[in-house]
C-alpha positions, 0 to 999 in steps of 0.5 A: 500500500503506498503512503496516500492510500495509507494516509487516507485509510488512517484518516477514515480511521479516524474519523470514523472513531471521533464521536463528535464527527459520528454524531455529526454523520448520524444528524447529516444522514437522518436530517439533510434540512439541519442548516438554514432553511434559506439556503439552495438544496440539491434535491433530486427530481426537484428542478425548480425547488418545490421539494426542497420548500416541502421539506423545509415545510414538514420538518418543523411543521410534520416531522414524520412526513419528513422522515418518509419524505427524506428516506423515500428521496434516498431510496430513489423515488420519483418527483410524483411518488413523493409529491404523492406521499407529502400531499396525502400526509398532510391531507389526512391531518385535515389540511387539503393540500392537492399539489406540492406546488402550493405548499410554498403559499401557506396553508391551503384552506377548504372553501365551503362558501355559497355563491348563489349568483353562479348558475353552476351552483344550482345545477351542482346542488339541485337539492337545495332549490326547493328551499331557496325557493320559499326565498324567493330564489330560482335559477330560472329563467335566466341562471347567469343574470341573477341579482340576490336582495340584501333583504333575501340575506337579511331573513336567511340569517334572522331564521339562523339566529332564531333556531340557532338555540332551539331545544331540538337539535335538527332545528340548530342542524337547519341553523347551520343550514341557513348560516351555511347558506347566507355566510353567517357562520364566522367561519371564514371556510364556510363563509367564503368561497373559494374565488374570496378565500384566494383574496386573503394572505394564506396562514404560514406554516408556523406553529401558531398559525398553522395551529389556528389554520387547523382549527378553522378545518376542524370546526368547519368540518362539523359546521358542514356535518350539520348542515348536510343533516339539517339539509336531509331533515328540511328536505324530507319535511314538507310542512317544515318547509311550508313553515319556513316559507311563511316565517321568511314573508313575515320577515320580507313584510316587517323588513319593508315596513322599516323601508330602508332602516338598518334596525333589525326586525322585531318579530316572533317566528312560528316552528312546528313542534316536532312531535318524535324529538331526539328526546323523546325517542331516547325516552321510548328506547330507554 
């Protein structure tokens, strides 16, 4: 052996026996991101970088998404299959992320929001004509020219508030409805479509704000829970929807009497009693 192979057979030896350069070694091979995330990283299959902002993005917010991200790169995985395996980690946490690309943006959020001036709206949802009719409302005669009144807001979320606290629980389940319907809810995914939302500074992907990102999905997930219920009971419930139709003329009637005022109407709406209640059928099962 002549005295280069030598010398770097003793180095190697060396090295290999320094425990500060092992652990060094060991932090390189498990955490390829350690250094400042503002720096360039050779990643393979990521021309444009997207990859490497992926990274940098799951190991502070999922770092076990991280950790398969980095040994599925290692073990030569293409740009789709890793695209695939990031994007479906962090789906099924909550957060709909449907292409790598967007994850440099912030948080991707769901958007629920009605918009009831679009004519594609009423033929994806056919189900809730009927009830937008005892507002007034239909896609006919002409979808693409539709002007909804404030007054047709107004009385949706009066109807709103007024289940919004009701003893039985399908009555709060149309609350949801209505505020679904009418942008009432608060909750910026339910509220907004997704044309608004877009208007809007993503949240960042740090703790906090990703924290109340997730909370925000979680919430509007069990709004929309309920307003699918509430949807089912009114639609199955004619006389429920006659109800409805002549609480909203009471409103039209008492809103036009303020001609113009931003006072809120004072008026008591009528529900039918819902003779087989949640309660009373726990009552005949128990």
């Amino acid at each position: 052996m002549n005295d280069l192979l030598q010398s770097y057979t003793l180095l190697a030896a060396g090295l290999r026996a320094d425990p500060q350069f092992c652990l060094a070694s060991a932090v390189v091979w498990l955490d390829p991101m350690w250094q400042d995330a503002d720096e360039d990283w050779d990643v393979p299959h990521d021309e444009d970088g997207t990859i490497g902002i992926a990274l940098t993005v799951t190991r502070k917010a999922f770092p076990d998404i991280y950790r398969q991200a980095v040994e599925a790169i290692r073990q030569g995985a293409s740009y789709t299959d890793i695209d695939r395996l990031i994007c479906d980690g962090i789906t099924e946490r909550g957060i709909p992320l449907d292409n790598l690309e967007w994850i440099g943006f912030g948080v991707p959020m769901p958007a629920y929001g009605v918009e009831l001036n679009d004519a594609d709206f009423y033929t994806s949802h056919p189900e809730l004509i009927p009830i937008l009719a005892c507002f007034g409302i239909s896609p006919e005669p002409n979808p693409y020219h539709m002007t909804i009144p404030d007054c047709v807001y107004t009385a949706g979320r009066y109807i709103a508030a007024d289940l919004e606290k009701h003893p039985d629980e399908r009555y709060r389940q149309i609350s949801w409805l209505m505020q679904w319907l009418w942008s009432a809810s608060g909750n910026s995914s339910i509220d907004l479509s997704y044309e608004e939302l877009c208007e809007f500074q993503p949240l960042s992907w740090e703790k906090d704000e990703l924290a109340f990102a997730m909370d925000i999905i979680e919430e509007a997930e069990g709004i929309m829970s309920d307003v699918l219920a509430g949807l089912e009971f009114l639609s199955s419930q004619p006389n429920l929807l006659t109800a409805l139709e002549r609480n909203i003329q009471r409103i039209y009637k008492a809103l036009d009497k303020l001609k113009g005022k931003k006072d809120e109407p004072r008026i008591r709406l009528a529900w039918p009693c819902l003779t087989d209640s949640i309660e009373r059928r726990a009552e005949l099962i128990a």
